[in-house]
BAZAVO-278677 format. One record per atom (N, C-alpha, C, O): x, y, z. Coordinates in pm, whole numbers, plus 32768, in hexadecimal, padded with zeros to 4 digits. Each point is the difference from the previous one (the first is absolute). Layout:
REM residues N
XYZ...
END
This chain:
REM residues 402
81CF843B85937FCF7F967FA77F6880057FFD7FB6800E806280287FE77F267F7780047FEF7F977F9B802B80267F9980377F5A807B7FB47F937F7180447FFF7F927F80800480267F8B7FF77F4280A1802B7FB17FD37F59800C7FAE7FD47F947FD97FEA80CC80137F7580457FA4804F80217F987FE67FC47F988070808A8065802F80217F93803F7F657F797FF87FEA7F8780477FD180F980227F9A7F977FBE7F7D7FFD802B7FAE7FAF7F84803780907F777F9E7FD17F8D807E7FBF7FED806680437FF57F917F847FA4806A7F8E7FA77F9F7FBC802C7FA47FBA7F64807180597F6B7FBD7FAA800D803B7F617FFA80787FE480137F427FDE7FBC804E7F6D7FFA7FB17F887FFD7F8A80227FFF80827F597FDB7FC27FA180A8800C7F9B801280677FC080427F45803D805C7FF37F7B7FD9800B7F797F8D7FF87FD3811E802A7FCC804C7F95804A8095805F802780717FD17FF07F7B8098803780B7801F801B7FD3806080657FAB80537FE1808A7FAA809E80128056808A8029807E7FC47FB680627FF680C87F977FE28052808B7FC27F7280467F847FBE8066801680357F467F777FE080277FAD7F6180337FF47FD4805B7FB97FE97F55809B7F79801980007F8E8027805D7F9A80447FFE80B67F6480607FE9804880AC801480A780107FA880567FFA80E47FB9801A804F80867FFD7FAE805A7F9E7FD2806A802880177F657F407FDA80BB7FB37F947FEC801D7FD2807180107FD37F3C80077F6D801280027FE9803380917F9F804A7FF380827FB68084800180568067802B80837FFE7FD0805A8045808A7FB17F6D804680B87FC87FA280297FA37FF080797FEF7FE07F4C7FE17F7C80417FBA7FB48003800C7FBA80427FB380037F6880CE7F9E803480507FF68081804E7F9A8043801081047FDD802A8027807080738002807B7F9C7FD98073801780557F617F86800D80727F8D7F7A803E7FA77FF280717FD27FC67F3680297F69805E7FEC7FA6800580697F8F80137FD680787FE180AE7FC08019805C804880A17FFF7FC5806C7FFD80B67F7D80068036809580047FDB805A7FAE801B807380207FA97F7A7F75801980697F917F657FC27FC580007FC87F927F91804380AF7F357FC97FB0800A802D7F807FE07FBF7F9D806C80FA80677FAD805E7F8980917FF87F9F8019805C7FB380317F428059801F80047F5C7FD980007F7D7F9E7FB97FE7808C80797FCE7FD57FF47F60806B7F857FC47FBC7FBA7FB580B8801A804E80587FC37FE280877FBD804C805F803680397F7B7F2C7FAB809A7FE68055807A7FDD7FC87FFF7FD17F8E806F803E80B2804F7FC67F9E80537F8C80648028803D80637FF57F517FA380697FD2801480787F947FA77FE77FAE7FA880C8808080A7802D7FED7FCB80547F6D805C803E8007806A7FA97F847F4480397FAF802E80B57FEE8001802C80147F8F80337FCF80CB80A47FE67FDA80197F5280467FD47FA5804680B0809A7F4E803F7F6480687FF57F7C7FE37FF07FEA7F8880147FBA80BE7F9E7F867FEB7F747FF180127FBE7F9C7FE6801780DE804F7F5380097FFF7FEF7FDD7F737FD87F987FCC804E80D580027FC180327F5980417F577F9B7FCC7FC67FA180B6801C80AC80327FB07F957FB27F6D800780197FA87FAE7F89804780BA7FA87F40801B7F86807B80237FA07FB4800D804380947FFF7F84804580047F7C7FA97FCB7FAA7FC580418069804C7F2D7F7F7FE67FB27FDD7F67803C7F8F7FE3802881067FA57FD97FBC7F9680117FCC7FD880A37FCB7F978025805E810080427FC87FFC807B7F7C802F80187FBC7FF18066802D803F7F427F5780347FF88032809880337FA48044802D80BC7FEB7FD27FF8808E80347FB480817FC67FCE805F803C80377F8B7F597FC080617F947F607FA480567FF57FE580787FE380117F5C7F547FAA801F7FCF804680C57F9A8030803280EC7FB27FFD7FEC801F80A77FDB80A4800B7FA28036803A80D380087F737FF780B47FDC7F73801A7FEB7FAB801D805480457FCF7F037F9A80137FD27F457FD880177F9A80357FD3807E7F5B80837F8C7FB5804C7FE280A480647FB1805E7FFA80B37F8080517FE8808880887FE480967FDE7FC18050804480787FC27F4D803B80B17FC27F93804B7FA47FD58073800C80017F107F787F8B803A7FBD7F7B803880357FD480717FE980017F4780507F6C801780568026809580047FBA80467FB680AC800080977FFF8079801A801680697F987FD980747FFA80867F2E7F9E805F80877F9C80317F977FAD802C7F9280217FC480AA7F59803D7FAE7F8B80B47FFB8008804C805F7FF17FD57F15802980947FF0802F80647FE87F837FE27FB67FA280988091806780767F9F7F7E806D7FD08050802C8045805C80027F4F7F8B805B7FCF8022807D80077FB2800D7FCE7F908073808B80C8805F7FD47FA5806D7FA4801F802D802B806B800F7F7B7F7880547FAB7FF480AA80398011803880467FAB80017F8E80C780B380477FC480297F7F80598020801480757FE07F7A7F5D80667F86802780A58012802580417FCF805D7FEE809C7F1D8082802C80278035804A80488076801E800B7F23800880307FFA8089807180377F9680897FF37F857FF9803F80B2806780267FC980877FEA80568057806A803580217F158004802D804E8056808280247FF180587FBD7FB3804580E68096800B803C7FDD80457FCB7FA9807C80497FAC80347F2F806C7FFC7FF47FD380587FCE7F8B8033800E7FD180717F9F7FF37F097FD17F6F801D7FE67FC77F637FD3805D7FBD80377F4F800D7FD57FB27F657F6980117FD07FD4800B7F8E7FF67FF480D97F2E80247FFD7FFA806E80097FD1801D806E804E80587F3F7FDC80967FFE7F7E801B7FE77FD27FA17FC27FD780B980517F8480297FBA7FF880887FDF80538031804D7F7F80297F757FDE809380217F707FFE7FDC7FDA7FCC7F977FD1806D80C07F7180467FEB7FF9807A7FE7803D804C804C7F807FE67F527FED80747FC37F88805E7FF67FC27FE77F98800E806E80A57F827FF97FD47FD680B57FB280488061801B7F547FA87F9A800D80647FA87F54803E80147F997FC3801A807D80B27FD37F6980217FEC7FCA80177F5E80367FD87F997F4F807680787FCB7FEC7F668044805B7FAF7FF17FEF7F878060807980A3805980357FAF806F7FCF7FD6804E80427FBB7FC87F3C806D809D7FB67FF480548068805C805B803E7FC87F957FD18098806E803C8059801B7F8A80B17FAD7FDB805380BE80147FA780057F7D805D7FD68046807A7FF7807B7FFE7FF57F5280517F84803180A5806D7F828066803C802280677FC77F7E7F7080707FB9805D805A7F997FAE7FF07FC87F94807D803680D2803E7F5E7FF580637FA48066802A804180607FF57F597F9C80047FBC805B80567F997FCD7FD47FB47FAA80B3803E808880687F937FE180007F8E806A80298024806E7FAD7F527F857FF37FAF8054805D7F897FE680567FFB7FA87F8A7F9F80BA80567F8B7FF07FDD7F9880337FFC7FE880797FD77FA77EFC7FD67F8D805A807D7F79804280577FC37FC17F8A803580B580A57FDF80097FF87F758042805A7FCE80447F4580057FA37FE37F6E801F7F777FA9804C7FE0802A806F7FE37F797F647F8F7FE6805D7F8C807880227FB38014805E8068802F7F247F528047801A8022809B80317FAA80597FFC80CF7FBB802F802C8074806C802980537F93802B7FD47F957FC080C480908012803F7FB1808E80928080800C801680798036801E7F0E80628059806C8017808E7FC27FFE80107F868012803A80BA8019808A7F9280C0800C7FEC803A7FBD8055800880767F6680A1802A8027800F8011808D7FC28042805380A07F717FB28046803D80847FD07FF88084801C8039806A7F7D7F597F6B7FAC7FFF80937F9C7F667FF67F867FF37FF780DB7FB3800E7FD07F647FCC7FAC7FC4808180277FE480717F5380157F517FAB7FFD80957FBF805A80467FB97FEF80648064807D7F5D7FC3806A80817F75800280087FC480318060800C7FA27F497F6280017FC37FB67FBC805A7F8E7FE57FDD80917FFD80827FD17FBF806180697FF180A48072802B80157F377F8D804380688050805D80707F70804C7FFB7F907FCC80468083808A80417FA080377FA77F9F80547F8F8024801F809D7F7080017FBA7F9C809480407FCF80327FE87FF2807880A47FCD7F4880727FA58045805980578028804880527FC77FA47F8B80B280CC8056800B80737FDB8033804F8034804F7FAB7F2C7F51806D7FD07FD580077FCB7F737F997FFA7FBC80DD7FE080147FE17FE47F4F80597FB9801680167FB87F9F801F803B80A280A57F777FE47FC27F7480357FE37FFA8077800B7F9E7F3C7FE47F7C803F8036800480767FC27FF2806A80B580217F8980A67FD480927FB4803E806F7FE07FC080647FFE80CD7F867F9E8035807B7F997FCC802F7FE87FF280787FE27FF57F427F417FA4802F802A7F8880347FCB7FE0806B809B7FC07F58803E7F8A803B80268019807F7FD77FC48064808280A17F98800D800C80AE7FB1802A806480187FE480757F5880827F577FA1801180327FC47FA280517FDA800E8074801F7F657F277FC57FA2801380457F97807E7FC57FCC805F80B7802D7F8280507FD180387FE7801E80B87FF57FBD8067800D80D77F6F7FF4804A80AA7FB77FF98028800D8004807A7F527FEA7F4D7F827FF780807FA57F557FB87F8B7FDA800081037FE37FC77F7E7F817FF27FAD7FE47FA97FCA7F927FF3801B81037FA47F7C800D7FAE801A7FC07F6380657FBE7FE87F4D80567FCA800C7FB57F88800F80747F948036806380317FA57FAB7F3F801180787FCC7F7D802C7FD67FDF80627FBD7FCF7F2D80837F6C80237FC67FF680638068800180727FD47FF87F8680948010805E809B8012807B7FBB7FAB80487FCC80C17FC3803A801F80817FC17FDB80597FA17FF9807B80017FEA7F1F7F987F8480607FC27F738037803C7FE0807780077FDB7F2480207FB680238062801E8082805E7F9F8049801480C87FD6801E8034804E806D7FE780867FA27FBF8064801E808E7F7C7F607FF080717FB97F99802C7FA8800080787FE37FA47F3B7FEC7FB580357FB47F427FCA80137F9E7FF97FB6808D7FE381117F84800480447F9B7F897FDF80157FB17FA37F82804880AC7FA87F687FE97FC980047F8A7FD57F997FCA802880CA80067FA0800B7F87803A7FCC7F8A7FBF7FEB7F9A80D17FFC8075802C7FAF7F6A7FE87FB27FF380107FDC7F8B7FBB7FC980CB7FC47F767FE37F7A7FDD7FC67FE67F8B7FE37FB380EA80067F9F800F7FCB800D80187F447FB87FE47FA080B28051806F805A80377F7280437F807FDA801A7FE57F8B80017FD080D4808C7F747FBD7F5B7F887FC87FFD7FA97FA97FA4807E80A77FA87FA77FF17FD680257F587FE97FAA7FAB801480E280407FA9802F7F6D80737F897FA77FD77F9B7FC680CC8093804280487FC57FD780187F817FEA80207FD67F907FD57FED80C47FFC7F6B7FEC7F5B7FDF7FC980097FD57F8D7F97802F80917F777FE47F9D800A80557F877FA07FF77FB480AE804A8030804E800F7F4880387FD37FD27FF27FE37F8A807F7FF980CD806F7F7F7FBA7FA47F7B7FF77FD17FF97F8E800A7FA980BA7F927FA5800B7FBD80177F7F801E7FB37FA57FA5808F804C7F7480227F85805080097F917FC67FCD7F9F80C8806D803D803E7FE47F9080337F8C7FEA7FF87FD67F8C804C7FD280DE80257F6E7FC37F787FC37FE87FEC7FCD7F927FB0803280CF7F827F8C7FB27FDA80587F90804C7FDD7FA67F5B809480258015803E7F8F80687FC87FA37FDA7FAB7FB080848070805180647FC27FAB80047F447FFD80177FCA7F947FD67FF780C97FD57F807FD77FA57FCC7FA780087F977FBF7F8080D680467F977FD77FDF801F80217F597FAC7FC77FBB809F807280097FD080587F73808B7FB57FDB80657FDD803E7F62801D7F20801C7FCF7F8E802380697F967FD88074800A807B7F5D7F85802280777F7E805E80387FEE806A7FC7801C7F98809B7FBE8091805F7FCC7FF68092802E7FA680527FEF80EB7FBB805F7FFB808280127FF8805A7FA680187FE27F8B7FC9808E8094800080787FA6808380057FBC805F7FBB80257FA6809D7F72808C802F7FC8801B7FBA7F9A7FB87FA27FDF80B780827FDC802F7FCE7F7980507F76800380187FC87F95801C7FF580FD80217F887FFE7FB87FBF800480437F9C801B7F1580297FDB7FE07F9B7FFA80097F6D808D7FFC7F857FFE801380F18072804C7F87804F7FAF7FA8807B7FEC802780737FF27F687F597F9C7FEB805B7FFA7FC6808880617FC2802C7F37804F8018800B7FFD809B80117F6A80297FDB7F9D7FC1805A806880A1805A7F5F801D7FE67FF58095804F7FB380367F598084801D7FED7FF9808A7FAD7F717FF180387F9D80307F4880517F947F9E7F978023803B7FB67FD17FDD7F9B803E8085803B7F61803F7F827FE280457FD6803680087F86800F806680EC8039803A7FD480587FBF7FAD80B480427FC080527F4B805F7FB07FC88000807D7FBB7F677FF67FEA7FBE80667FFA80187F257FC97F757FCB80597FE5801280097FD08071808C80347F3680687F877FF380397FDE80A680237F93802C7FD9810C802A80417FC880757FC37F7E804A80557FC780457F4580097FBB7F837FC0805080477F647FC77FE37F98803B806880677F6780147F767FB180707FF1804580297F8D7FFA801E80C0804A808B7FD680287FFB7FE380C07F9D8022804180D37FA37FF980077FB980798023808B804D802C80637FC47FB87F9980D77FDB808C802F806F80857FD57FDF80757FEE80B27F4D8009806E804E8004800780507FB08021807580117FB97F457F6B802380427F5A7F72803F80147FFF80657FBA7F7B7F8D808D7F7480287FD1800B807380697F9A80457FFA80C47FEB806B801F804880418014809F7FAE7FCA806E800380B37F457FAB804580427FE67FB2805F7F78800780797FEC7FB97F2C7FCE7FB480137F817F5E807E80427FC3805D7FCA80357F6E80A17F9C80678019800980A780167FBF80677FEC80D47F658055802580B0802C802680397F677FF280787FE980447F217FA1801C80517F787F62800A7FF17FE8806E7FCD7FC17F5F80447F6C80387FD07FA6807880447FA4803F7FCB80907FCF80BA7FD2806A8029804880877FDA7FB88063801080B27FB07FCA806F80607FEB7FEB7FFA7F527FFD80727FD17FF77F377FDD7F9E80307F6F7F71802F80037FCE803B7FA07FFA7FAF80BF7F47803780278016808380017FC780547FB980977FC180A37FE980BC8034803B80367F657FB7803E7FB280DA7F9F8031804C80407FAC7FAD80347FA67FFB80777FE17F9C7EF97FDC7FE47FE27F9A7F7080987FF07FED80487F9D7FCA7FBC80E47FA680428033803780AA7FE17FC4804E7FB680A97FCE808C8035806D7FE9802480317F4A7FF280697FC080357F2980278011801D7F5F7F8580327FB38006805E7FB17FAA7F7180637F4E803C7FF57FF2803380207F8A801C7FEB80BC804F807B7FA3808B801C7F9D7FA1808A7F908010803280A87FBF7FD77F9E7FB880A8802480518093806A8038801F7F437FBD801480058033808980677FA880637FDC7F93802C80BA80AC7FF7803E7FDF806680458017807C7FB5802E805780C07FC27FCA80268074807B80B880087FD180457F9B7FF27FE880E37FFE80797FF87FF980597FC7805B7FEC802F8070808E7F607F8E80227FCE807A80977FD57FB8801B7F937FCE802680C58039800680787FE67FCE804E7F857FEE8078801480047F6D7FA37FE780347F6F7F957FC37FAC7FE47F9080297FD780957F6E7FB87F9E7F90803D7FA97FF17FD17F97802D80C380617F8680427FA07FAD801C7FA3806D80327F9F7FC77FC9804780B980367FBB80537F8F7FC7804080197FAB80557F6380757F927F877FF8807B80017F61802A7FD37FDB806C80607FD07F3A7FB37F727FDD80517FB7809E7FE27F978038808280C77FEC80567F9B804C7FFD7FDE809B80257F9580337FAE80CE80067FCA7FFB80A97F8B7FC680067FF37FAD805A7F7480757F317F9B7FB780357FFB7F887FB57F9D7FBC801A80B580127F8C80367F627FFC80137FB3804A7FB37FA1800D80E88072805C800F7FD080757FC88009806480047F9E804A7FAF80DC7FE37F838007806E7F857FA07FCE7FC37FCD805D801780177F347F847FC77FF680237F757FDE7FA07FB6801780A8801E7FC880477F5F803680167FF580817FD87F9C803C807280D4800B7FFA7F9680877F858017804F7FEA7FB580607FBE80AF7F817F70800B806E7FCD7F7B7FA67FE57FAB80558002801D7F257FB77FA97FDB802C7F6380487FAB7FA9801780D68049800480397FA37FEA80337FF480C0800E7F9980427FFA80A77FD28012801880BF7F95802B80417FFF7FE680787FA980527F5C7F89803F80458022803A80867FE97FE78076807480947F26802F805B80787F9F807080097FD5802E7F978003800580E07F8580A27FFB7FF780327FA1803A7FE47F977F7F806A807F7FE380787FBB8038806B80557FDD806B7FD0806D7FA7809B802E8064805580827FF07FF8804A80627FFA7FE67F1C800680A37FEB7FB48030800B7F8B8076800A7FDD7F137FF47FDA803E80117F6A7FFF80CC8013805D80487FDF7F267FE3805B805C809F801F80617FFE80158051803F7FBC7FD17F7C80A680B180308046803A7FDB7FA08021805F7FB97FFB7F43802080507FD87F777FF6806E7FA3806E8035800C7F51800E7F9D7FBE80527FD6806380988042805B80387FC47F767FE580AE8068805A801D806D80148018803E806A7FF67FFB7EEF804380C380117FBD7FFD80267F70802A806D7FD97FB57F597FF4801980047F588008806D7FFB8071802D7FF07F158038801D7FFA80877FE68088805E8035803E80547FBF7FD97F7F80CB807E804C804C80487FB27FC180177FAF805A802680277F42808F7FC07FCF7FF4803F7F70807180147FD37F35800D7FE17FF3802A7FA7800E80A97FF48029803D7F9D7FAE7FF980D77FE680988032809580457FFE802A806F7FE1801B7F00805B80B8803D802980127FEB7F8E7FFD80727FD280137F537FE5803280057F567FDD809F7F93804A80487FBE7F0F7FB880617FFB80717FDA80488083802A803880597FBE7FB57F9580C3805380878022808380057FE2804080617FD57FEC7F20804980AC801F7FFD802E7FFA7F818071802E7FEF7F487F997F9B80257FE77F747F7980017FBA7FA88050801D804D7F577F8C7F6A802E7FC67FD57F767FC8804A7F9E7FF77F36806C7FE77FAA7FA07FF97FBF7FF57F627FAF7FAA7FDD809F80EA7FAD7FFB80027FBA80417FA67F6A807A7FF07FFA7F2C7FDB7F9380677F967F9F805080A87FB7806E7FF97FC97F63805A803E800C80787F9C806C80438059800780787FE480537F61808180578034801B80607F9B8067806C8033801C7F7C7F438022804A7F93800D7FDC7F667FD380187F9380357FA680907F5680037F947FC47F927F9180497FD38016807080017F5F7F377FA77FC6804680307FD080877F9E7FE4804680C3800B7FF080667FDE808C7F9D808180967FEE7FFC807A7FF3805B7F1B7FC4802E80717F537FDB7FEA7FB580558031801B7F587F9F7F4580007FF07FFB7F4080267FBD7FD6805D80807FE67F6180237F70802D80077FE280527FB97FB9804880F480A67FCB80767FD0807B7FDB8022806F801C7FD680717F8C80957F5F7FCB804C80967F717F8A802B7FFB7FC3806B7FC580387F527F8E7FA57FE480387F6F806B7FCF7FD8806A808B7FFF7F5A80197F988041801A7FF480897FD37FB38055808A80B57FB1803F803D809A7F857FE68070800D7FBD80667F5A80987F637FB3803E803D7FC67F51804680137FE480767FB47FCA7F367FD37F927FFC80517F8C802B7FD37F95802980A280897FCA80447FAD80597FFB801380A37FCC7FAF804D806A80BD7FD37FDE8029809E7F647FD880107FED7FAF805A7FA680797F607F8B7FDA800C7FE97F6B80507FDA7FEA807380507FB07F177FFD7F93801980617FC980907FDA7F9B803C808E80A47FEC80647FD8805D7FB98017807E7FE07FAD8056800980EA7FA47F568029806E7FB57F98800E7FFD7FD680737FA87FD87F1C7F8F7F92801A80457F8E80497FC27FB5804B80C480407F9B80117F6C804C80408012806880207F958034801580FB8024801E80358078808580268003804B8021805C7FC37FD57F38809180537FF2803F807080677FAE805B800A80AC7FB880348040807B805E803C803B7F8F80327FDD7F957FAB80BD80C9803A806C7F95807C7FF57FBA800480207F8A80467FC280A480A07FC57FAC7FDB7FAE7F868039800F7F937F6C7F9E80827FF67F6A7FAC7FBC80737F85803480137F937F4D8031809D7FA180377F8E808580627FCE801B7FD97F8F803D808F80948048803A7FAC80597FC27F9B802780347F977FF57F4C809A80537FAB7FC57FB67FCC7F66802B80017F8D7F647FDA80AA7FA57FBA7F997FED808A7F727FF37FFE7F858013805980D57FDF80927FA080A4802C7FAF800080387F9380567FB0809E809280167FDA7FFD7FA87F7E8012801C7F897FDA7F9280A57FDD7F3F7F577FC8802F7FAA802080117F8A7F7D800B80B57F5C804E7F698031805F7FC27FC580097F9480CB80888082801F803A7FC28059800A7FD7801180427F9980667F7280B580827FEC7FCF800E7FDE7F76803A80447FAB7F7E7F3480417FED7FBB7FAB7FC67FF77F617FF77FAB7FA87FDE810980727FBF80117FA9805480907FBA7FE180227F8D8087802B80C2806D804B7FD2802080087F7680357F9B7FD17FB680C37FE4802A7FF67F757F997FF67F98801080237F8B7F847FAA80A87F757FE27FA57FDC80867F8C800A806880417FE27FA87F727FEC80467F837F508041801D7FC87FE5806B801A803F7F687F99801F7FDD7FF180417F51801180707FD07FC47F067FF48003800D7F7D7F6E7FD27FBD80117FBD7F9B7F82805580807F647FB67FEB7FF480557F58800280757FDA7FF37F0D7FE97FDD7FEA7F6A7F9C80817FC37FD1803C8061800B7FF27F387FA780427FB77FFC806880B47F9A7FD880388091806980017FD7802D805F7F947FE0806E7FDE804C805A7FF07F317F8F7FB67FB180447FF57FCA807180047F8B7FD87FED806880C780067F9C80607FED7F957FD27F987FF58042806C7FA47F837FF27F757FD080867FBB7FCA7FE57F89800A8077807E7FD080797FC37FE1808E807480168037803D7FA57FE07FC780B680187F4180777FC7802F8091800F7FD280727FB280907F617FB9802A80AC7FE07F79804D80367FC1805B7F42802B7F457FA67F8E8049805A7F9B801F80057FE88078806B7FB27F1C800F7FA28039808B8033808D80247FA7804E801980EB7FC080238005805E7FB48004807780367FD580657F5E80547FA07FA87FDA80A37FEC7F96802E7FE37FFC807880257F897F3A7FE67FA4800E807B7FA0804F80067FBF8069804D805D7F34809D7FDC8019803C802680A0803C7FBA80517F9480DB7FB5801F803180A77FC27FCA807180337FCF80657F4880437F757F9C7F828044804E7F97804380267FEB80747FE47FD87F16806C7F5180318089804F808F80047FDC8075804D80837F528091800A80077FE2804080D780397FDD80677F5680827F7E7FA48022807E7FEB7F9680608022801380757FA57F777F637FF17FBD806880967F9C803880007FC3806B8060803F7F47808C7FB67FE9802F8052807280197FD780727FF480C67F52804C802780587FC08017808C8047803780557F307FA17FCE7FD18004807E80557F4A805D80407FE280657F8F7FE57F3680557F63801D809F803B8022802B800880738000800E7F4880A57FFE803680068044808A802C7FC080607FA180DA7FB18019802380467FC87FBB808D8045800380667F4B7FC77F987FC57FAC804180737FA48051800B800F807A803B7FA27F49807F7F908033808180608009806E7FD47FDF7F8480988047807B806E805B7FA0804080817F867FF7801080CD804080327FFA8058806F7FD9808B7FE07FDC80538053802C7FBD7F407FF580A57FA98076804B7FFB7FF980777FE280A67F3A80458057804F800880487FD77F87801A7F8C7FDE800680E67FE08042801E7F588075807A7FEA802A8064803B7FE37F707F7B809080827FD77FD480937FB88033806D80167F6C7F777F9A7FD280A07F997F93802E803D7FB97F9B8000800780BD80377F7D8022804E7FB980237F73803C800E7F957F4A7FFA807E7F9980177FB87FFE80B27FBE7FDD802E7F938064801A80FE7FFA80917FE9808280267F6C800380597FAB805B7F2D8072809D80357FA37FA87F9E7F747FF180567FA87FD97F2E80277FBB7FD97F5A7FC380767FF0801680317F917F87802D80D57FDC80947FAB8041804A7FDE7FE880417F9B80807FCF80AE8067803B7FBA803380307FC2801680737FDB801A7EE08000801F7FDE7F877FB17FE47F8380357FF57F917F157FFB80907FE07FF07F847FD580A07FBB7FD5801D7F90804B803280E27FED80837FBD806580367FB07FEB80497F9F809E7F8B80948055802A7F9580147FB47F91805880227FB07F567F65803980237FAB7F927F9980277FCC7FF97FC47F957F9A8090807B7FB47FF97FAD802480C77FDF7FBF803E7FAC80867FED8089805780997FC180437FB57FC8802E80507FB0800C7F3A8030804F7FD77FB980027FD07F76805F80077FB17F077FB780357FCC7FE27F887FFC804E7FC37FD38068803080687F957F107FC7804D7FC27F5180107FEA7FB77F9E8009801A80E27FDC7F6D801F80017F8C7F9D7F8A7F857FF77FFD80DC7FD37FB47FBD7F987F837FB57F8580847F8F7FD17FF980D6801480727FD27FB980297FA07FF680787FDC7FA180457FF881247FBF7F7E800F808C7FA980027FBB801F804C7FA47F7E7F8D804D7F8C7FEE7FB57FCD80767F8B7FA0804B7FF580E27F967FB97FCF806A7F6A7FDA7F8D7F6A7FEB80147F89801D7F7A80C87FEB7FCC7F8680547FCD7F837FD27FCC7F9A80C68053808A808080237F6480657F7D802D80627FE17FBD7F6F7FCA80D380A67FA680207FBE7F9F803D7F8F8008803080CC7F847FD07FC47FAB800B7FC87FA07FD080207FD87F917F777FE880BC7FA07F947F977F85804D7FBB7FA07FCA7FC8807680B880467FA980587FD4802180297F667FA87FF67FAA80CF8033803B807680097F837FF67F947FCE7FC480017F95806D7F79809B80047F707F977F867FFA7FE07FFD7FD57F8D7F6E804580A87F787FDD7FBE7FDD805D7F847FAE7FD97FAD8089809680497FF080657FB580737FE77F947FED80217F8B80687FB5809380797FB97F817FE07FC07FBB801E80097F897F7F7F8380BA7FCD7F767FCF7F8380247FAD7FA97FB37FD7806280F180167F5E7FED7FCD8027801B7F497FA57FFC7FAD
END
């Protein structure tokens, strides 16, 4: 299992898969190749098919021109076998004779994989990937799961969880602060600062509740702009861990050294998802960028109020169970409808399922390791209209309605 670096990731939205992913392959790809005369890449899949409204073409061409005049071609109907985010890099000299190329795969949260070798691009740190295992880890010497990361990926991640969390932070106030309309052809305007006024009018419970929907529209809203955030797991999902982390440090005035640990369950609950299933909308649907989202931020929160490892898996079992089946269908190819108001929504469902599990012992019937499972085969199960191509869904009825 990989470093929980790979899936907290600094960068600018709005799509992990879409904009994160090619604009790093096209960084690696003309570092490789300075003395081109010509590039070519060819987008497939659901890349090519929500591409344009992910900024993917813009991420390519931003990185690719400087070096070599780039074309992009488009094959939406294309699928390769191995992941929905295909790419090929091409590169040609001044005779038009190709000099290289390069079939890649962005396969979720920024990560990029070649065939047949998902991950290799980087190296292992965990060596365990099954929740059930780390639970009993934990179980056997006492420790927590922040421990364990620590154990595995050394003191220094906490210098790294720190970059992370003063990014998440800087995108909800950023996003509080700003007014207007997002980019794009919906017209859709930002609802964080209104929301953050109206909460202040209500009695603590409902102004509770209204704040965490305002911090989880700040980031979303931030990411939809092309703002600087941290994948957790993904773009489309970012709004939902530093929602619930930055309500309860505001509102509990818990550390700054606990909100790390918090911070690094999340990351290790999110890490086992990736590995064991995926974290991708372009191949399990939004159930894995939400559901996972929620999962992550729920254990988070179960961590802040001292949750035992049973209780935090439990709390993490709620955040994804619950979210099984979710579509990934975002309008005009856009993060903004129904992305945003899903971060918000998980937000709420995140801290619920930290409450329930809270009033048990942590002992349950479905483990956390069997909802991945299962949301991996439900999301092999969805037809592809509904992994983020844009054709099913509430994505289809907006385009009906037009």
């Amino acid at each position: 299992m990989k470093s929980i670096r790979e899936l907290f990731r600094i960068g600018t939205g709005p799509s992990s898969s879409h904009t994160m992913g090619p604009r790093h392959a096209s960084q690696i790809f003309a570092e490789k190749n300075p003395a081109a005369a010509r590039f070519e890449v060819t987008l497939y899949g659901a890349l090519a098919a929500t591409g344009k409204g992910h900024l993917t073409d813009v991420a390519i061409l931003d990185t690719l021109t400087p070096v070599a005049p780039t074309e992009i071609v488009w094959q939406p109907s294309v699928f390769l076998p191995f992941h929905p985010n295909g790419m090929k890099f091409t590169a040609f000299d001044a005779s038009g004779k190709e000099t290289d190329s390069w079939t890649v795969y962005s396969i979720g949260g920024g990560e990029l994989a070649e065939e047949g070798a998902r991950g290799a691009l980087s190296p292992d740190v965990y060596n365990m990937s099954k929740l059930s295992d780390i639970l009993q880890w934990c179980e056997d010497t006492g420790k927590s799961y922040w421990e364990y990361v620590e154990e595995c990926e050394g003191p220094e991640i906490w210098d790294y969880l720190a970059q992370v969390w003063n990014t998440m932070s800087s995108a909800v106030e950023r996003g509080l602060d700003r007014e207007g309309v997002l980019p794009g052809p919906l017209s859709l305007r930002r609802r964080a600062a209104t929301y953050h006024v109206r909460a202040s009018g209500y009695k603590s419970n409902l102004q509770s509740r209204g704040l965490v929907f305002a911090y989880a529209l700040a980031v979303s809203e931030e990411n939809a702009s092309g703002g600087e955030i941290v994948t957790a797991p993904t773009c489309g999902s970012c709004g939902v861990v530093p929602a619930v982390l930055y309500h309860l440090k505001k509102s509990r005035d818990f550390s700054e050294a606990r909100i790390y640990r918090a911070l690094a369950t999340a990351g290790l609950i999110g890490n086992v998802v990736k590995t064991n299933a995926s974290i991708a909308g372009a191949e399990v649907g939004c159930q894995g960028e939400v559901g996972v989202a929620c999962a992550m931020a729920a254990a988070a929160a179960n961590q802040l109020f001292g949750g035992s490892p049973a209780q935090i898996e439990y709390a993490a079992e709620m955040g994804l169970e619950h979210h099984l089946g979710m579509t990934c269908d975002p309008v005009c190819g856009l993060v903004q409808i129904p992305c945003i108001e899903r971060n918000a929504y998980a937000a709420a469902r995140a801290l619920d399922a930290n409450l329930y599990s809270a009033f048990t012992d942590g002992g349950h019937r479905v483990s956390f390791d069997r909802v991945v499972e299962v949301m991996k085969q439900t999301g092999h199960d969805l037809p592809s209209i509904y992994k983020e191509t844009g054709e099913g869904g509430l994505a289809r009825t907006w385009n009906a309605s037009k």
